[in-house]
Every structure is written in C-alpha cells, then in structure tokens.
C-alpha positions in Angstrom: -53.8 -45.8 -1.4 -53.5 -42.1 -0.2 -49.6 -43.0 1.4 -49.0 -44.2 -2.3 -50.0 -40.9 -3.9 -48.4 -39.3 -0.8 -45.0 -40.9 -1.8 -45.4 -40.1 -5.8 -45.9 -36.8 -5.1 -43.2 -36.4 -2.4 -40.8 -38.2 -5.0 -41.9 -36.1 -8.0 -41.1 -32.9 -5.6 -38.1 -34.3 -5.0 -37.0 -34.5 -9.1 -38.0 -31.3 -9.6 -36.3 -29.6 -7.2 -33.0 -31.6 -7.9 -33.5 -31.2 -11.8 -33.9 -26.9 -10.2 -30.6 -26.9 -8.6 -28.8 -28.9 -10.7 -29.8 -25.9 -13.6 -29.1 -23.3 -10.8 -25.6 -24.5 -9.5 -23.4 -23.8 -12.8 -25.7 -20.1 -12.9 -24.8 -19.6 -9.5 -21.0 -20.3 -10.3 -21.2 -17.9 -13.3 -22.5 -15.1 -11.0 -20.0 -15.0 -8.6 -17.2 -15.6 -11.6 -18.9 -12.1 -12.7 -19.1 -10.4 -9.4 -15.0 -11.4 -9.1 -14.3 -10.0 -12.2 -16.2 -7.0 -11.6 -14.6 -6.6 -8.2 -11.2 -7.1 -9.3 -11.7 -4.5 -12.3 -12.8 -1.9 -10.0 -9.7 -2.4 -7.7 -7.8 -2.5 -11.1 -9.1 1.2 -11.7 -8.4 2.5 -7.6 -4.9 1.1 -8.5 -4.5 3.2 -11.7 -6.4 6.8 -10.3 -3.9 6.3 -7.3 -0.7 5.8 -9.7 -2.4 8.7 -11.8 -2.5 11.2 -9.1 0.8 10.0 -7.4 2.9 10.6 -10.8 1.0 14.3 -11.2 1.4 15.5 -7.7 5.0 14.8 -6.6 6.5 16.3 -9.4 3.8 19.2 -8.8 4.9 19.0 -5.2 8.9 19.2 -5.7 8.4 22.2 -8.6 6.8 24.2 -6.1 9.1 23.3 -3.5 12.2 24.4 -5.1 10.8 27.4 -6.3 9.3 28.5 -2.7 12.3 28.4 -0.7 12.5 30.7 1.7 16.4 32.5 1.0 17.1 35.2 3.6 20.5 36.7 1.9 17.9 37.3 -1.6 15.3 38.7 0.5 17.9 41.1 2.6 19.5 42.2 -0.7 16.4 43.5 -2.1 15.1 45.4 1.1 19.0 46.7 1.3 20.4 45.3 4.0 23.4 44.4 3.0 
C-alpha cells in the first residue's frame, strides 16, 4: 500500500510541475521577446548619438580647417617682409 501512495504522489508531482512549465514556457518566450526589443532599441539609440555627433563634428572639423590654414605670403605681408 505505501508503493501505491508512493506512485500517486510521484504522479501528482509530476502534473504539477508539467501544468508549472507549461504556464512558464510562453512567459519565458515573452521575456526574452522583451529583452530583444530592449536590446535592439538601445543599439537603435548608439546608432542615432553616433550619426548625431558625426553630422555636428565634420562640418565643425572642415570650418575650422579652412579657416586655420597656415598662409606664409599673409603672415610675411603683415610682419613686412615683402
């Protein structure tokens, strides 16, 4: 008698913990749907500061460029030189 209570008990564990993970599974597939989501936003944002910061500093980059050239024959006319 004690092997059959051994079995019902063994076989009721068994339900609930398929009736747990069959609840769990579609949970477990929502999290990681979220954590993708949530992953792919943040790289979404890197990709926009980087585009933000490349349009503002090359055009930054060439205005002070052109306007710190380095002209000898303007520099030698204004010490005299010439």
């Amino acid at each position: 008698m004690a092997a059959v209570d051994h079995i019902l008990t063994l076989q009721q564990s068994l339900a609930h913990y398929e009736r747990m993970l069959s609840e769990s599974h579609p949970m477990y597939l929502q999290n990681l749907h979220f954590d993708l989501l949530r992953a792919r936003a943040k790289g979404d944002y890197a990709m926009f500061v980087l585009a933000l910061v490349t349009v503002m500093v090359v055009p930054a980059s060439v205005v002070v460029g052109t306007c710190t050239i380095y002209d000898c024959s303007s520099i030698s006319e204004v010490n005299g030189l010439l």
